[in-house]
N, C-alpha and C positions, 0 to 999 in steps of 0.2 A: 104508456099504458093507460088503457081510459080508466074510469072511476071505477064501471061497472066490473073490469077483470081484478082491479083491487080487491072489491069486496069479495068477490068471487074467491079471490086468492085466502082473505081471512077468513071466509067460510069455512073452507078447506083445513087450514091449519089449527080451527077452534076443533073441528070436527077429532083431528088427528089427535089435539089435545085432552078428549075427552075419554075417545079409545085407549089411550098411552094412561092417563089417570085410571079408569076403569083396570087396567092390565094391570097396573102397579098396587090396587088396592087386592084384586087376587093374590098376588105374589106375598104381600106382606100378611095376608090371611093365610096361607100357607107357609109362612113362616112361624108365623105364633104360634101356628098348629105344630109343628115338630118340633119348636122351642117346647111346648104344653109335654110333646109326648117326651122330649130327650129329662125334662125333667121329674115325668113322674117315674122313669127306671131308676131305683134304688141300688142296685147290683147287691142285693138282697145276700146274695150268697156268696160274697168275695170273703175270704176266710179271716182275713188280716183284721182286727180290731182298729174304733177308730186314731187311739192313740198309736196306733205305730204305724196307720200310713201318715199323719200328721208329721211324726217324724222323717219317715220316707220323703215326704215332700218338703221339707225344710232344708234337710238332705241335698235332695237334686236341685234346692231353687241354688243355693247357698254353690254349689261346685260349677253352674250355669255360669251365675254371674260373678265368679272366680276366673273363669274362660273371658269374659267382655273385657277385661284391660286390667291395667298393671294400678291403677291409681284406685284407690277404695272405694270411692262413687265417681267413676266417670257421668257424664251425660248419655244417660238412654232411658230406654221403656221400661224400667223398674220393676216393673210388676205385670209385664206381658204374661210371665210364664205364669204366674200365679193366678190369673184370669184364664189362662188355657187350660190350669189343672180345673177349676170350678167348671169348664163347661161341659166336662166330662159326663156325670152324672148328676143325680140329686143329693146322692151322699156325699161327693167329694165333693161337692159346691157348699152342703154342711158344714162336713172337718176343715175346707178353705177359709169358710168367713168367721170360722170360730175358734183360729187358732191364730194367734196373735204373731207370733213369730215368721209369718207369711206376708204381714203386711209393713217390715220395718227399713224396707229400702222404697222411699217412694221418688220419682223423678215424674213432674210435669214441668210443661212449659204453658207459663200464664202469660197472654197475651191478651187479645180483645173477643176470646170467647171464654163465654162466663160458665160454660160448661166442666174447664179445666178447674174452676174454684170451687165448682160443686163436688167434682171427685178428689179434690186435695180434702175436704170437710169431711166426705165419707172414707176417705183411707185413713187418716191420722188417727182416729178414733180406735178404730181396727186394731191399732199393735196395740191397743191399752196402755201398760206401766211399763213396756219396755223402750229400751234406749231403738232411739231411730237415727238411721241416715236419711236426708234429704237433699236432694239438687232439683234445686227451683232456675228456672227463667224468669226471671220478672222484666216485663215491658207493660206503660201504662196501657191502657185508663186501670188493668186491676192490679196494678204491683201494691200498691197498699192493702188493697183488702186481703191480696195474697200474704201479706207479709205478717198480714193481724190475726190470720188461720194458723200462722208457724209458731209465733209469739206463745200461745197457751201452752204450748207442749217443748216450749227451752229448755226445761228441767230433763228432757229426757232425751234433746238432741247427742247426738254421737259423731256422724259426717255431716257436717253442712256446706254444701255448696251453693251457692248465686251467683246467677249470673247476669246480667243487664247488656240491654241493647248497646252496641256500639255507638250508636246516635242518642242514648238516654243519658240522663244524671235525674238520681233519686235520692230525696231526701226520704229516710227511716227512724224510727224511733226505734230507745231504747227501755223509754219508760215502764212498759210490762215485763221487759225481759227478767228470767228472773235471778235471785241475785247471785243466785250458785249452780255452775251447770256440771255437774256430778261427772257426766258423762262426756263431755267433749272431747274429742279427740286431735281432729283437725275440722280448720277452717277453712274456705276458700272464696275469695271473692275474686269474680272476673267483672271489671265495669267501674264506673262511678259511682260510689254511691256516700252522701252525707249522711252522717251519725248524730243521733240528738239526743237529750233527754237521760242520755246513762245515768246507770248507778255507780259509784265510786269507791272502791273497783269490784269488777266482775269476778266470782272465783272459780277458776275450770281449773283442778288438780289433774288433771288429764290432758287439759291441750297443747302439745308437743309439735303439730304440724300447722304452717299456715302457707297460704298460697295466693299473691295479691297484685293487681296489677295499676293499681292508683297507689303510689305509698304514702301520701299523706295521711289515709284511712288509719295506719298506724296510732299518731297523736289524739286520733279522735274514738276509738275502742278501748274501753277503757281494762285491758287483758293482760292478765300475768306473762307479757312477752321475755322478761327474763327466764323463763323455762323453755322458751320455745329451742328444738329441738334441728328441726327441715323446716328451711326457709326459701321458697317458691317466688322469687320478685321480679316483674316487667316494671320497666318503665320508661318515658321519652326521655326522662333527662337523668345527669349523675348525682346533682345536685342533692347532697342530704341522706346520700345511699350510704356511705360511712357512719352518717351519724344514728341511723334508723338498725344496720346491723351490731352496733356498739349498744344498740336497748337487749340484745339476744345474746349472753356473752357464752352459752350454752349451746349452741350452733353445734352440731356433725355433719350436716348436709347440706350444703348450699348452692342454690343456682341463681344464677344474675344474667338478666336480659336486659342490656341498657343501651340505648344510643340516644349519643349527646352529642351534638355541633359546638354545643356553645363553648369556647375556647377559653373562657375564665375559670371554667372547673377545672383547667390544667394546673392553675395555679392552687388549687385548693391543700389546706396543709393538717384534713384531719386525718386521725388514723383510727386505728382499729383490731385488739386482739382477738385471736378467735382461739382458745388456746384446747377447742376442743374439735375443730372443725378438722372433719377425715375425707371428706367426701368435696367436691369441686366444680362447677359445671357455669359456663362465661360464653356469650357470644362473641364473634369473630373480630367485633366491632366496641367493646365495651370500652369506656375512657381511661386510657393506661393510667389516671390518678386516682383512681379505684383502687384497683390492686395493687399500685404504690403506696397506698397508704395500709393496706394489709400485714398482720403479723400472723402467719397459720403453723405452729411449730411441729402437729400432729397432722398435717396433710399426706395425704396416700395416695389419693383416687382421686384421675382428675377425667371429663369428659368432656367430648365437643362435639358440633354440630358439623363446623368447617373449622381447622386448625386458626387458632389469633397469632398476633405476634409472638414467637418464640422467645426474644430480648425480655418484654412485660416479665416472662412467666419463669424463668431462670434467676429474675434481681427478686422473687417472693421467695422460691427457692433459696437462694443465697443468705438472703438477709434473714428467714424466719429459722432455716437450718435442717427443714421438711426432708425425707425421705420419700419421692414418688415410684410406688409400687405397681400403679394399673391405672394403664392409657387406654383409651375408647375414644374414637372416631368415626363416627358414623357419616360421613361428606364421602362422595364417590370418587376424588382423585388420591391420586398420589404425591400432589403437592407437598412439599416439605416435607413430609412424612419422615423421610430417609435420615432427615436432620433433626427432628425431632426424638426419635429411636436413638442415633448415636447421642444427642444430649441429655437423655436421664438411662443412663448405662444400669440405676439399680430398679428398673421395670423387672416384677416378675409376669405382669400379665396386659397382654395387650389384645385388643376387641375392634375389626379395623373393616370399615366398608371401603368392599373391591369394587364395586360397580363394573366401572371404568376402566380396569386395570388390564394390562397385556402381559402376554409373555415376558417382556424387558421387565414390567413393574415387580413381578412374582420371582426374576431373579434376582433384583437388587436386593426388594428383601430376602428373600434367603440369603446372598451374601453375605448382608450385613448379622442376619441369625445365626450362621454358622462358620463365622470368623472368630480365631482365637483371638479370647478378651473381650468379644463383644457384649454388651448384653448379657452377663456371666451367670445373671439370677434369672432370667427369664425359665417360665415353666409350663405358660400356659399361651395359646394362640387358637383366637378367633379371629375368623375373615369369614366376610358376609358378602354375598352377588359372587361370588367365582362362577367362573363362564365355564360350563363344561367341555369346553374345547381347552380349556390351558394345559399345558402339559405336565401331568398327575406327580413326574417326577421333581416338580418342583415345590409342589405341597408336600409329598413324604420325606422329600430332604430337610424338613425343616424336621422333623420327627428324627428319621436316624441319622442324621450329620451329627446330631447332640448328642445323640443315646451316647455314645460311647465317650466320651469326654467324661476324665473324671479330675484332675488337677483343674480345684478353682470353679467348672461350670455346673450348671444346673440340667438336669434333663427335661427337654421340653415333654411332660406328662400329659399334656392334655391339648388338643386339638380336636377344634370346632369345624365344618366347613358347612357354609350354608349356599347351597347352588342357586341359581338364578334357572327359571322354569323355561326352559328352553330347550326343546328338539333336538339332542346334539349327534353330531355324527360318528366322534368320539366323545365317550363319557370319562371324564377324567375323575368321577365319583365311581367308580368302580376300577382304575385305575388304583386310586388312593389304599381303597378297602383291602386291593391286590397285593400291594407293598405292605402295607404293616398290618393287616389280618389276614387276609390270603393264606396258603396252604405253605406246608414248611415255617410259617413265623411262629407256631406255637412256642410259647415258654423267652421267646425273644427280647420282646416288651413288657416283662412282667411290670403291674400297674398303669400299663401305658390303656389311657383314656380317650377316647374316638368317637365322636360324631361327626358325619356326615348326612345330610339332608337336603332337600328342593325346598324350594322357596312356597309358601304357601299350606306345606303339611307341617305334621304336629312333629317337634323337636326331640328324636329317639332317646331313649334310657341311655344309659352309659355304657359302652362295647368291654 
C-alpha cells in the first residue's frame, strides 16, 4: 500500500471519528435532558407519606437480599436495588438518600479503579449511626486506602467480609480500629492478609461467626475467639488446626477444608474437645489425625460434599459416645451411601443428592428404608436431582412401607423431592403426588408432609 492510500485511509477514519464524537455528544445531551426531566416529576400526588414508603423500601430491599443466598453478606451488588428505587423519581431519590437504613449492606470491589473508593466514601456516610454490613475486594495499588475508609466506621460494623486476590498478600493495620466493636457479628476473611498494630484485645460481645482461610490470621487478631460460636476454616495444611479449634471451646458448627500431604501430621498427638459442637461438615480428603484427635459428645448433624472415610468417622463416634441424627450429602453418586445409612441406624433425617442415580439406586435405598430394624428413627427424607423418568413407586414406598409400622419404627413424616428440569415422558412428580395425595388418600397420612418440585423454581409450602 503506497503512502498516499495510507493517508487517505487516516483521513477517512479521523473523518469517521469526528462524526461518531459529534453523534455521541448529541446522545449524552439527550440524556441529561430526560435525566433533568425524570428528576423534576415529584409524583406530587402519590398518597403514601415519606415515612412509610421509606419503610416500604427497606422492606423490599431487606426480603431481595434475603432471596441472594444463605450466608448474611455474600458477595454481590449491594445496593443495585437501592440505586434502582432513587432513579424512580425526585421524591423517592429524596426518601433514598435520606434514609439511613437503605444504605447498610454495602458490597464493592476495589481494585485499580479509584472510582470504587469514591463510592465506598459516599455510601458509608449514608447509613449514619447505624450498624453496617460490608464485603469489600481489596486488590492493590487501593486496598489501603480502601481499608482506611472502613477503619472510621469499626464501631459500627456488623458483617464484615474481605476478600483479597488469590495472587495478593496484604499487610493491614489495626491501629485505628476501634477498641470495642458493639456490633460485630461475624467475620470473614477470604486471602492473606498480615495484621499489625492491634489493640490488646479487641472487644466484639457479639462476634459469634468467623470464616477464614489462612489460619495463622487467628494468632495475629487480637479477638475474643473463645466465644466464637461457627467456625468456617480452609486450609493447605493440618498442621495447627487442633490447636487453633481448642482457642474456640464454644464451637456448635463447624466446617473444615484441609488437604495435607505432609505425612508427619499423622503422627501428630494433639487433641481437642468440642463439648458443644452439634453441627459437622469435613472434606473428603481431610488428614484422619484431625478427627482422631477430636472429642464431640453433643454431635448430631454431620454434612458432606462427597462421602470421606467411613472407618475416620465411626472411631469419633465410638470414642466421643455422639448420637448422629442428620446426614446430608450433596455428591451426585451413590457410592457407599448404602453403607453409610446401615452404620448410624439412629439417623432420623437424611438430605441426599440423586443426580446420578437409577432405578437400581432408588431401590436399594428403599430396601434398606423399609426393612424391619432398619433405620427405626428415620422420619424425614430429602433427595435432590430425581430424574423424572424413575419409577414414582419407589419414592412413595419410602412414605407408605413406613406408615404403617408401629412396633419400634418411626414414620417417615416428611418427604422432599427435588426434580432435575428435564422434559420427561413420564412424570414420576405426578406419580408421587398420585400415591400419597391423589384422590381416595384423604385422612390416610394424617401429618404426612410432601414436597415435590423442579429444579430451579421456588421450593412449595408444606402439602
Amino acid at each position: 500500500m503506497s503512502s498516499g492510500s495510507i493517508r487517505s485511509s487516516i483521513a477517512n477514519l479521523e473523518r469517521r471519528i469526528v462524526a461518531l464524537n459529534t453523534e455521541l455528544a448529541v446522545l449524552e445531551a439527550q440524556r441529561d435532558e430526560q435525566r433533568q426531566r425524570l428528576d423534576a416529576i415529584a409524583y406530587s400526588g402519590n398518597p403514601l407519606p415519606p415515612a412509610v414508603l421509606a419503610r416500604i423500601f427497606r422492606f423490599a430491599v431487606d426480603i431481595n437480599d434475603e432471596c441472594d443466598g444463605v450466608d448474611p453478606l455474600p458477595m454481590r451488588a449491594g445496593l443495585r436495588r437501592t440505586y434502582a428505587l432513587a432513579g424512580v423519581c425526585r421524591q423517592w431519590k429524596e426518601i433514598v438518600f435520606e434514609t439511613p437504613g437503605l444504605w447498610t449492606r454495602v458490597t464493592v470491589h476495589c481494585g485499580r479503579v479509584k472510582a470504587a473508593l469514591d463510592a465506598l466514601a459516599v455510601w458509608l456516610p449514608r447509613s449514619k449511626n447505624l450498624p453496617v454490613d460490608i464485603s469489600v475486594r481489596l486488590i492493590e495499588p487501593t486496598a489501603s486506602a480502601a481499608w482506611d475508609l472502613l477503619v472510621p466506621h469499626s464501631a459500627r460494623w456488623r458483617n464484615l467480609e474481605l476478600h483479597i486476590g488469590s495472587t495478593e498478600s496484604l499487610v493491614l493495620s489495626l491501629a485505628n480500629v476501634a477498641p470495642t466493636l458493639p456490633h460485630l457479628r461475624s467475620l470473614s476473611i477470604k486471602g492473606d492478609i498480615a495484621w499489625e498494630d492491634g489493640p490488646t484485645p479487641l472487644v466484639a460481645p457479639n462476634l459469634h461467626k468467623l470464616k477464614i482461610t489462612t489460619p495463622f490470621v487467628v494468632y495475629q487478631l487480637p479477638l475474643p475467639f473463645s466465644q466464637i460460636k461457627s467456625l468456617d476454616l480452609t486450609s493447605d495444611t493440618g498442621s495447627g488446626i487442633l490447636d487453633i479449634l481448642a482457642l474456640m471451646p464454644e464451637l456448635s458448627s463447624l466446617v473444615l477444608s484441609v488437604r495435607d500431604t505432609d505425612t508427619e501430621g499423622a503422627n501428630a498427638s494433639s487433641t481437642c474437645t468440642l463439648t458443644q459442637l452439634k453441627s459437622l461438615r469435613y472434606n473428603d480428603v481431610l488428614p484422619p489425625y484431625i478427627l482422631a484427635g477430636l472429642y464431640t459428645p453433643l454431635l448430631t448433624d454431620l454434612t458432606f460434599l462427597r462421602l470421606p472415610p467411613l472407618a475416620d468417622l465411626q472411631a469419633l463416634v465410638e470414642r466421643s459416645g455422639c448420637v448422629i441424627r442428620s446426614l446430608v450429602v450433596e455428591s451426585r453418586g451413590q457410592t457407599e451411601l448404602l453403607e453409610w445409612l446401615r452404620a448410624l441406624p439412629s439417623l432420623q433425617r437424611v438430605d441426599l443428592g440423586v443426580h446420578t442415580w437409577t432405578n437400581d439406586d432408588f431401590k436399594a435405598l428403599c430396601g434398606l428404608v423399609t426393612e424391619q430394624g432398619k433405620l427405626p428413627e428415620l422420619e424425614s427424607i430429602t433427595l435432590r436431582g430425581c430424574l423424572h423418568e424413575i419409577d414414582a413407586r419407589l419414592l412413595s414406598d419410602l412414605v407408605e412401607r413406613r406408615w404403617h409400622w408401629v412396633e419400634g419404627q418411626a414414620r417417615v413424616h416428611t418427604l422432599r423431592l427435588l426434580f432435575r428440569p428435564v422434559a420427561p415422558k413420564v412424570d414420576a412428580m405426578e406419580g408421587v403426588r398420585t400415591k400419597l395425595l391423589g384422590e381416595g388418600t384423604e385422612g390416610k397420612y394424617a401429618g404426612l408432609k410432601v414436597k415435590v418440585w423442579d429444579w430451579g423454581k421456588e421450593e412449595p409450602m408444606d402439602v
